[in-house]
LUMVO-285773 format. One record per residue: residue in three letters; y, z, x of N, C-alpha, C in turn. Coordinates in steps of 0.001 Angstrom, whole numbers, padded with zeros to 6 digits, always signed. Each point is the difference from the previous one (the first is absolute). Layout:
N
alaYZXYZXYZX/...
END
This chain:
290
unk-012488+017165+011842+000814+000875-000832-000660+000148-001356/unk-000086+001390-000350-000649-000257-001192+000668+001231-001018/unk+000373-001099-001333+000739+000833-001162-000608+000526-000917/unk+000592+001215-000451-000082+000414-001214+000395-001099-001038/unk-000636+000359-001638+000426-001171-001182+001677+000315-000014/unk+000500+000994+000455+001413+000620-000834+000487-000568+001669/unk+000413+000218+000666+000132-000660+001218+000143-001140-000192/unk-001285-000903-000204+000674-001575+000155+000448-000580-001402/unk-000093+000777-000982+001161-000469-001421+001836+000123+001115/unk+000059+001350+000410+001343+000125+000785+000151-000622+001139/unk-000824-000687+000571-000197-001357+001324+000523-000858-000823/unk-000781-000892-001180+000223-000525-000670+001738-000145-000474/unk+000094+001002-000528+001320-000387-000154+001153-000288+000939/unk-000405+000842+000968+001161-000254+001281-000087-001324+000313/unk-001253-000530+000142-000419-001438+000255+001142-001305-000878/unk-000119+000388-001513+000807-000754-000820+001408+000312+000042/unk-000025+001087+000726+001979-000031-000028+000181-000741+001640/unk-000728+000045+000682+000086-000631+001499-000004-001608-000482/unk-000784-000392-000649+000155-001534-000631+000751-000022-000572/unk+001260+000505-000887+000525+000159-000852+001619-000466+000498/unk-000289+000312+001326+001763+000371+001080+000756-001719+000406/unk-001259-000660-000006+000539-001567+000019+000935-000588-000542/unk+000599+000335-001242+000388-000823-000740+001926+000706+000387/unk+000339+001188+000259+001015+000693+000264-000153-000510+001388/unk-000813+000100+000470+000617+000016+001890-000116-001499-000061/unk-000111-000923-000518+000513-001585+000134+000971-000107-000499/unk+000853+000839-000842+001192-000481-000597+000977+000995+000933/unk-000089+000649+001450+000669+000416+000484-000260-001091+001235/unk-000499-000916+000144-000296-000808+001160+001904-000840+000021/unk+000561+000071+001221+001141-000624+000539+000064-001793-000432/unk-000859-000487+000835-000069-001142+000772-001268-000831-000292/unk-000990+000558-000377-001530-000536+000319-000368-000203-001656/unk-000419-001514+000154+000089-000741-001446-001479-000951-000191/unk-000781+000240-001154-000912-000369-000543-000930-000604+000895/unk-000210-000932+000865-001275-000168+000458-000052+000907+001567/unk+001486+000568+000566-000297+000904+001100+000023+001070-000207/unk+000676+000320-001198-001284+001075-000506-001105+000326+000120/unk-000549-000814-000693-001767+000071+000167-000310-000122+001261/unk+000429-001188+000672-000589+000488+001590-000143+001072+000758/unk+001153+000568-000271+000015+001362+000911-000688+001150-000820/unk+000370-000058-001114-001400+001411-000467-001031-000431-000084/unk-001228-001383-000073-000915-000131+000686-000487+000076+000971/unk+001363-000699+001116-000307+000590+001368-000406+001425+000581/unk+000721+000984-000911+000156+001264+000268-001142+000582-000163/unk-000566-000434-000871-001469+000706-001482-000820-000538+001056/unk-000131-000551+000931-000938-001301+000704-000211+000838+001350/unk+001110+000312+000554+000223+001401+001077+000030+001169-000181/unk+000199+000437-000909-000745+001606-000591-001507-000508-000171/unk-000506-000448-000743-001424-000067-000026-001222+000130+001369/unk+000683-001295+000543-000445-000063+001560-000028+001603+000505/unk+000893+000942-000310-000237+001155+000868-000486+000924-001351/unk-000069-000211-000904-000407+001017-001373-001949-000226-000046/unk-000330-000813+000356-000971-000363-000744-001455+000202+001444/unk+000541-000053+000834-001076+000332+001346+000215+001996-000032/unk+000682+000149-000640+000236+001528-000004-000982+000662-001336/unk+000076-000630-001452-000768+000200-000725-001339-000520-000019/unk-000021-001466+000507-001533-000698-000001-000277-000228+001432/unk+000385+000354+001008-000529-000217+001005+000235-001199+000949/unk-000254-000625+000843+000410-001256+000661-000981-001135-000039/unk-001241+000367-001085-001044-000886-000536+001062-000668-001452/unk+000867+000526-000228+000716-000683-001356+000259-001851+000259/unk+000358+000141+001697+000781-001601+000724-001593-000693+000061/unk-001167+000280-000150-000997-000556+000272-000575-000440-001816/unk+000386+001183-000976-000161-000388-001268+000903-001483-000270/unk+000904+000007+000440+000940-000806-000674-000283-001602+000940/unk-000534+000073+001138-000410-001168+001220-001585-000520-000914/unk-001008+000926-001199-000883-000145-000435-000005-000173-001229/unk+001225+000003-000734+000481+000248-001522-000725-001597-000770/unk-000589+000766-001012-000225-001192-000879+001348-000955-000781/unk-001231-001024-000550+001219-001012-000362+001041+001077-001638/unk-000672+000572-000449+000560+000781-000918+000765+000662+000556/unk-000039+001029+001324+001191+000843+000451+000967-000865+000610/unk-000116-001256+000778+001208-000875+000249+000578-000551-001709/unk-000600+000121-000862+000329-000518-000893+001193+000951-000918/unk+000067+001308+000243+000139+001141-000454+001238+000001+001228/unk+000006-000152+001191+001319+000156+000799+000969-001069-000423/unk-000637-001556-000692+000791-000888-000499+000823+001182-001372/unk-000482+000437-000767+000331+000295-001494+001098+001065+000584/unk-000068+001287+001027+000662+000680+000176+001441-000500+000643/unk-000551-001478+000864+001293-000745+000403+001441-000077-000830/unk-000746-000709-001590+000654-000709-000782+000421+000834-000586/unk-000351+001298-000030+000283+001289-000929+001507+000614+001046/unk-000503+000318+001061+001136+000835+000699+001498-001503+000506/unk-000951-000739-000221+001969-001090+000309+000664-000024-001353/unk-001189-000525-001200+000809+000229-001228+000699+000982-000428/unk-000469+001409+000115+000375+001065-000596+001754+000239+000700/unk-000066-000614+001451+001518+000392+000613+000828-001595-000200/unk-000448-000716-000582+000429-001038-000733+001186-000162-000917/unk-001383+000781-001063+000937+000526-001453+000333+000914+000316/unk+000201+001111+000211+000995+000905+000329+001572-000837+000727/unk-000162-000867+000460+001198-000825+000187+000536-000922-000818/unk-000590+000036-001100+000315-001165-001140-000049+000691-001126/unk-000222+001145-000619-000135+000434-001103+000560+001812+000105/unk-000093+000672-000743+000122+001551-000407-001207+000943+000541/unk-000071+000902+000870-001263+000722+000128-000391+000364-001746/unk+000035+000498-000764-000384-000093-000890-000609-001099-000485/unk+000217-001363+000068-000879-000605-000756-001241-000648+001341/unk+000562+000195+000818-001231+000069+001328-000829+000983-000466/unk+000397+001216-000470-001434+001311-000412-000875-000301-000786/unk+000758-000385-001212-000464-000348-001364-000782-000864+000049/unk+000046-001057+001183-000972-001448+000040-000928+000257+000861/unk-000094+001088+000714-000945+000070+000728-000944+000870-000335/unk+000437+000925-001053-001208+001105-001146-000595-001183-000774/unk-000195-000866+000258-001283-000785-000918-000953-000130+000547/unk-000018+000088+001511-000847-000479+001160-001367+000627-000809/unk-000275+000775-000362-001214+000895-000449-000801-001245-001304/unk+000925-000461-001009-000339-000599-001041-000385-001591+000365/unk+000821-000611+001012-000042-001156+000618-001319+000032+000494/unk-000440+001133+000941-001297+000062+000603-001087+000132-001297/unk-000144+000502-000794-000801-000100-001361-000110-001518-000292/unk+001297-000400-000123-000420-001764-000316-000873-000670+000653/unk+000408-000030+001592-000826-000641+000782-000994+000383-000185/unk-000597+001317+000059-001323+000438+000402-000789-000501-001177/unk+000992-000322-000789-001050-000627-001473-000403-001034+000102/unk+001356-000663+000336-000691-002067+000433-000459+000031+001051/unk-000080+000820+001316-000820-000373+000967-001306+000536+000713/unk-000094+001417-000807-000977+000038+000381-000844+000947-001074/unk+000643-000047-001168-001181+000224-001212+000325+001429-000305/unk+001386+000331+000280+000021+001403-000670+000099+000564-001215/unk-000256+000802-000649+000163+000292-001554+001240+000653+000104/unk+001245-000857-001038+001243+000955-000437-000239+000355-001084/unk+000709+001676-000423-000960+000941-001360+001388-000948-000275/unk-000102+000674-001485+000946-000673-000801+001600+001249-000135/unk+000232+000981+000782+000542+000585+000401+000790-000653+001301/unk-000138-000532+000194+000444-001146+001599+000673-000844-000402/unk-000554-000954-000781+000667-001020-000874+001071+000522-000873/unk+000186+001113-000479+001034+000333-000859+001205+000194+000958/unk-000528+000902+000945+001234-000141+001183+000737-000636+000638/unk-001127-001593-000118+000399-001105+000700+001156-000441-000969/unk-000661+000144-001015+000963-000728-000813+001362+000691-000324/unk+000232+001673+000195+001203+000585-000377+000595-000178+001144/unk-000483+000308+001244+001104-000588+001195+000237-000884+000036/unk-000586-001340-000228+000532-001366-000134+001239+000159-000684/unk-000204+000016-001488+001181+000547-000394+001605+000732+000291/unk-000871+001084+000343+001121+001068+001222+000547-000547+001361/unk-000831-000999+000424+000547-001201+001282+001219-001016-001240/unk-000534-000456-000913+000751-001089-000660+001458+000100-000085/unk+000106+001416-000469+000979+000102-000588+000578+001140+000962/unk-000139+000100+001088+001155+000693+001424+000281-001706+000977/unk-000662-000699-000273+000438-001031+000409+001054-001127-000602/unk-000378+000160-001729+000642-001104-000341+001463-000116-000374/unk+000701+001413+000704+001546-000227+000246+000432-000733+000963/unk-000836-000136+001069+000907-000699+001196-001038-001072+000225/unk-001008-000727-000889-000501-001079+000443+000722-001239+000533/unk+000072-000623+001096+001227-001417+000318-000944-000184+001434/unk+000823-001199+000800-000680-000564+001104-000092+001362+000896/unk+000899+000499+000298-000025+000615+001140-001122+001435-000249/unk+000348+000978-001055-001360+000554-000761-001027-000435-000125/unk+000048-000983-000530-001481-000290+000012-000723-000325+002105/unk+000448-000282+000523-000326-000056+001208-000774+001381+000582/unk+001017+000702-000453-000078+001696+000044-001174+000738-000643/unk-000032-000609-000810-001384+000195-001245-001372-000007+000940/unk-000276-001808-000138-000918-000524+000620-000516+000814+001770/unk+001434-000042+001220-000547+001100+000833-000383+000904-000049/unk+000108+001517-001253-000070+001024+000158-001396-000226-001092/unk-000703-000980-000826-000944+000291-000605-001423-000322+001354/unk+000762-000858+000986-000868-000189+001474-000500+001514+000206/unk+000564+001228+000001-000336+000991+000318-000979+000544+000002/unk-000114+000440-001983-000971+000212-000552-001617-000715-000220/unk+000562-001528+000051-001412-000838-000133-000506+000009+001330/unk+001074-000051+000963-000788+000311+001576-000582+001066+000172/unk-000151+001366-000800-000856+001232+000281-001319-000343-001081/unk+000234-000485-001130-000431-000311-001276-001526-000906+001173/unk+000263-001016+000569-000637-000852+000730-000871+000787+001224/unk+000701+000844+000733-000267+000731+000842-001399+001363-000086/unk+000331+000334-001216-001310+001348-000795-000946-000987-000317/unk+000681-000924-001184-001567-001120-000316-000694-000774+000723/unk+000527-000171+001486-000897-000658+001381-000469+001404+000456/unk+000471+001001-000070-000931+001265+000946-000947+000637-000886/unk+000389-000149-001407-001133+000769-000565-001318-000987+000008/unk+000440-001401-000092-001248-000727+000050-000801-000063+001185/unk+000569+000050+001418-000318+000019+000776-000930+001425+000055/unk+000469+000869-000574-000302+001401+000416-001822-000101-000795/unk-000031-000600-001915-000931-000523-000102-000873-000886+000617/unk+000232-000643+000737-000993-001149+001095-000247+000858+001334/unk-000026+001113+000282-000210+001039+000710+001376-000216+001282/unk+000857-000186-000078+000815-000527+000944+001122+001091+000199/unk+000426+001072+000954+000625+000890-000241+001650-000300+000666/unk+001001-000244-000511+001070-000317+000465+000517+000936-000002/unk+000606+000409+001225+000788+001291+000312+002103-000725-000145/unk+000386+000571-001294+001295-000374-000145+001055+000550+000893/unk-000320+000744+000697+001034+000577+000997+000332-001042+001018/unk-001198-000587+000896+000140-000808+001080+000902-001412-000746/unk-000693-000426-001520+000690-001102-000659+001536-000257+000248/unk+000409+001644-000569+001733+000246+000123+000216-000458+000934/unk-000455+000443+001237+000408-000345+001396+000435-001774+000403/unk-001183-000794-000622-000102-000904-000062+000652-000687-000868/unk+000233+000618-000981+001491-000795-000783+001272+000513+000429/unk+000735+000848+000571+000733+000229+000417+000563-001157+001234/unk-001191-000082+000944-000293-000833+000917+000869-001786-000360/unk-001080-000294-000834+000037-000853-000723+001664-000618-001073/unk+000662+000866-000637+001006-000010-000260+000636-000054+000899/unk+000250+000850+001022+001051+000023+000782-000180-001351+000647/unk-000818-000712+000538-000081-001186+000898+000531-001378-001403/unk-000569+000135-001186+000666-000788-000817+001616+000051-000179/unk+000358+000937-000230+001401+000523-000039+001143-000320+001176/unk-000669-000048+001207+000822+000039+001400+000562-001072-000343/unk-000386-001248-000149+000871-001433+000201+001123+000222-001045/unk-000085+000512-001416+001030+000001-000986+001021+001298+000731/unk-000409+000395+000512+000787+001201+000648+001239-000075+000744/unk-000406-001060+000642+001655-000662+000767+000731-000087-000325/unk+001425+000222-000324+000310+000377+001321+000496+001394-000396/unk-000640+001303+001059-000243+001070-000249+001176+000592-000067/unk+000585+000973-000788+001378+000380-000708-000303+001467-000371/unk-001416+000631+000654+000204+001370-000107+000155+001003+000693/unk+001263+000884-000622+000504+000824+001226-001207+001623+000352/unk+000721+000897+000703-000614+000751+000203-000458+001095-000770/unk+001060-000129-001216-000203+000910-000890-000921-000349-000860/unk-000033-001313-000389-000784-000424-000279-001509-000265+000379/unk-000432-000092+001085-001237-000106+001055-000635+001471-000473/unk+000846+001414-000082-000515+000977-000222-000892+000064-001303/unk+000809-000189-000899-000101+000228-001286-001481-000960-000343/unk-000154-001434-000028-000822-000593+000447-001281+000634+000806/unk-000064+000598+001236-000572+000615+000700-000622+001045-001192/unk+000520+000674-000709-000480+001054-000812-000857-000213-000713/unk+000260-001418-000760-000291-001120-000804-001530-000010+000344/unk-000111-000402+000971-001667-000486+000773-000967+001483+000379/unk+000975+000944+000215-000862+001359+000361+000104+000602-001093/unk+000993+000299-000659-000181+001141-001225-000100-000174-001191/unk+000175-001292-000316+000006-000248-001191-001190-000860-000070/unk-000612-000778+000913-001350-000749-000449-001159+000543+001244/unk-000041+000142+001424-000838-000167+000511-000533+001783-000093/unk+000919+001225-000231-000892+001587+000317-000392-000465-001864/unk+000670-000056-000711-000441+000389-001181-001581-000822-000606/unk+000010-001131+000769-001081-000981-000111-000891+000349+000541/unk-000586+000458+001158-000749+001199+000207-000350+001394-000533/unk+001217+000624-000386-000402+000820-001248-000592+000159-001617/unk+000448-001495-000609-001019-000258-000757-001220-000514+000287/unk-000034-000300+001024-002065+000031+000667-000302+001078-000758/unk+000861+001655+000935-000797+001403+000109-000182+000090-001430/unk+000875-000067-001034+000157+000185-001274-001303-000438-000565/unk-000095-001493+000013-000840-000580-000259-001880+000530-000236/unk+000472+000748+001086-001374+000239+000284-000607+001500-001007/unk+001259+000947-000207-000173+000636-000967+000437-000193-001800/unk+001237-000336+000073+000338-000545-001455-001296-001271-000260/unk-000173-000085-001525-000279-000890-000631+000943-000978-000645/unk-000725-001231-000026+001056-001182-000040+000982-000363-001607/unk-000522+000970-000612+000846+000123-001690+001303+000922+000720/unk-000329+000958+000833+001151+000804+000653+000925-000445+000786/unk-000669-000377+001215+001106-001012+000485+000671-001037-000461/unk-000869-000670-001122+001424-001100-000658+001074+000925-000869/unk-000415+001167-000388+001124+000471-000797+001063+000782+000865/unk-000675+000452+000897+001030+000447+001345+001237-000910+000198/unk-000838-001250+000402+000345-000789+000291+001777-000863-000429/unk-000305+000279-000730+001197-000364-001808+001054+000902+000279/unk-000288+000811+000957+001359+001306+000009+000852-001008+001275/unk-000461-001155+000682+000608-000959+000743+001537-000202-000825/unk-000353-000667-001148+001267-000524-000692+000697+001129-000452/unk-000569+001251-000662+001172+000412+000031+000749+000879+001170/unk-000427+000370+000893+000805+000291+001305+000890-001228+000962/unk-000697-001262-000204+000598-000931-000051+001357-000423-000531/unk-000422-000186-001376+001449-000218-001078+001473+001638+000415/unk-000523+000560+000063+000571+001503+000326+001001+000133+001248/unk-001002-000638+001119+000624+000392+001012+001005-001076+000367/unk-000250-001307-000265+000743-001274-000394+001370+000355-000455/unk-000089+000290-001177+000912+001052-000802+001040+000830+000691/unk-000789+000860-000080+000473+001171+000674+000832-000297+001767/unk-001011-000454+000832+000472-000377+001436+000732-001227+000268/unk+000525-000701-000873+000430-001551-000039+000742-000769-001303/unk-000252+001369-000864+001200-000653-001272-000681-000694-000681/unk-001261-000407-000284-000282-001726-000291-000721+000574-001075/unk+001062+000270-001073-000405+000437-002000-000842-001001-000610/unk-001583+000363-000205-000268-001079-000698+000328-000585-001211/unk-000010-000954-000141+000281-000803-001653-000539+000692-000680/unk+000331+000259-001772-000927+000708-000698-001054-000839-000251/unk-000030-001346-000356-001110-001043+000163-001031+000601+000860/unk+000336+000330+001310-001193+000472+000774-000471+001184-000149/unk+000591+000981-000635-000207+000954-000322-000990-000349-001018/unk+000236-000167-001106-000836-000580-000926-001011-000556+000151/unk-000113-001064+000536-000891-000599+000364-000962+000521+001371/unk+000383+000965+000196-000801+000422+001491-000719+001448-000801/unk+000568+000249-000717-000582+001326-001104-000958-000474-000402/unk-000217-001143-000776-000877-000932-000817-001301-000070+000991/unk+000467-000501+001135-001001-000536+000772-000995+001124+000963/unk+000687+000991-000075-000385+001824+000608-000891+000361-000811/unk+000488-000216-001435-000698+000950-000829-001687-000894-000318/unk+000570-001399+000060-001905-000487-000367-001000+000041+001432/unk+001037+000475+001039-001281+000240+001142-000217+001118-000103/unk+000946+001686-000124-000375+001172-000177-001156+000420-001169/unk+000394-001175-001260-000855+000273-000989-001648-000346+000341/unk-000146-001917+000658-001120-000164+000381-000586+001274+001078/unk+000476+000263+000688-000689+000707+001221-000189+001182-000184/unk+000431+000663-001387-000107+001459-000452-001248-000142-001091/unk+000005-000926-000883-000865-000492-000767-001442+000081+000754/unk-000184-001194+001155-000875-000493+000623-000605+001331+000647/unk+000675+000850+000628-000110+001138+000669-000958+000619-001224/unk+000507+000520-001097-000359+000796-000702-001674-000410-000531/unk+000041-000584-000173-000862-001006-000416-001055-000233+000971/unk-000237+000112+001761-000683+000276+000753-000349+001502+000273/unk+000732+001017-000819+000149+001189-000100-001648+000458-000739/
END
């Protein structure tokens, strides 16, 4: 398949409102509660793939992944910890502050790539780091206590698990090592769901639920995760992270809007704060490669 630039900006976005639908269609779930949750929309993302991915890459993809380096098993670990956490906190916290914590993933990966493998942050990076920190501080520090903070700590798993995930593939990608992230998904999906099964017991989800879930694994993570491949391949990567950012607010919105769930002005605030020093870095940085 091959796009036009104006095409996959509008892929792109459909992509981030398809990621975006999680946080409303879990707060319409009946019956099905925090760790069988995650099982079943991993499971799901795990069985869409299986038939998504011999259709786009062929039936040599099951032979990539039987040959996968220790970096791409390493990379199905990170996507593991990413897709159980993310339906985690969404069970313990506000989709809103699930959005807000997971738009750092970009700045988190700057850190690492600095301590681990020698990257230069401009000093435009660091300012960001430091105003979202901020903009994290203070959407959090109304409801800091035991049970929040629990909430905290899972949903920052998210971000440092992708944060971890780019800074093992780009290095790899430097040591000539080419990790194909599509088959990874597969493999963390995989992977979650078999972690998840034992906490899963005893299973309490109905049918309405099974659907919705079901959607969960096909429409909201496994077509759109393939579509940012196609994207990928035409957008540049200052573009897609700013695309990207339209996650939270279709997120916070549809939350809203489809489920009642008004964010705090705290998060408001503080999720503004934390928008504006990644829109600023990545418009800056952009310009500046201009």
């Amino acid at each position: 398949m091959k796009l036009s630039h104006n095409r996959a900006v509008l892929l792109m976005v459909a992509v981030t409102l398809m990621w975006s639908t999680a946080g409303v269609v879990t707060r319409h779930l009946e019956a099905a509660r925090s760790f069988e949750v995650t099982f079943w929309r991993s499971a799901f993302t795990a069985l869409s793939l299986l038939v998504i991915l011999p259709i786009f890459q062929g039936r040599q993809v099951f032979r990539q992944i039987r040959q996968g380096s220790a970096a791409f098993w390493t990379s199905g670990v990170c996507w593991s910890v990413m897709f159980t956490s993310f339906m985690l906190a969404l069970t313990l916290t506000s989709v809103a502050n699930v959005l807000v914590t997971m738009s750092i993933g970009p700045l988190l990966t700057a850190v690492l790539a600095w301590v681990f493998i020698g990257h230069r942050i401009p000093m435009r990076t660091w300012i960001a780091i430091v105003v979202a920190g901020a903009g994290m501080a203070y959407m959090y520090a109304a409801e800091v206590g035991e049970a929040s903070l629990v909430a905290i700590l899972v949903t920052l798993c998210v971000p440092l698990g992708g944060a971890v995930n780019w800074t093992l593939t780009q290095h790899a990608h430097a040591q000539g090592q080419d990790v194909d992230l599509v088959p990874a998904v597969l493999v963390g999906a995989v992977i979650s769901s078999v972690v998840t099964l034992p906490m899963a017991f005893p299973f309490q989800t109905t049918s309405h639920d099974l659907a919705l879930l079901a959607f969960l694994g096909l429409g909201q993570l496994a077509i759109p995760c393939v579509l940012s491949v196609l994207c990928a391949r035409v957008l540049k990567a200052p573009e897609i992270a700013l695309l990207a950012l339209l996650e939270v607010v279709f997120g916070i919105l549809l939350a809203w809007l489809g489920a009642h769930e008004v964010p705090r002005a705290s998060v408001l605030v503080g999720g503004l704060v934390v928008i504006g020093a990644l829109l600023g870095n990545e418009l800056i940085g952009w310009r500046n490669r201009k």
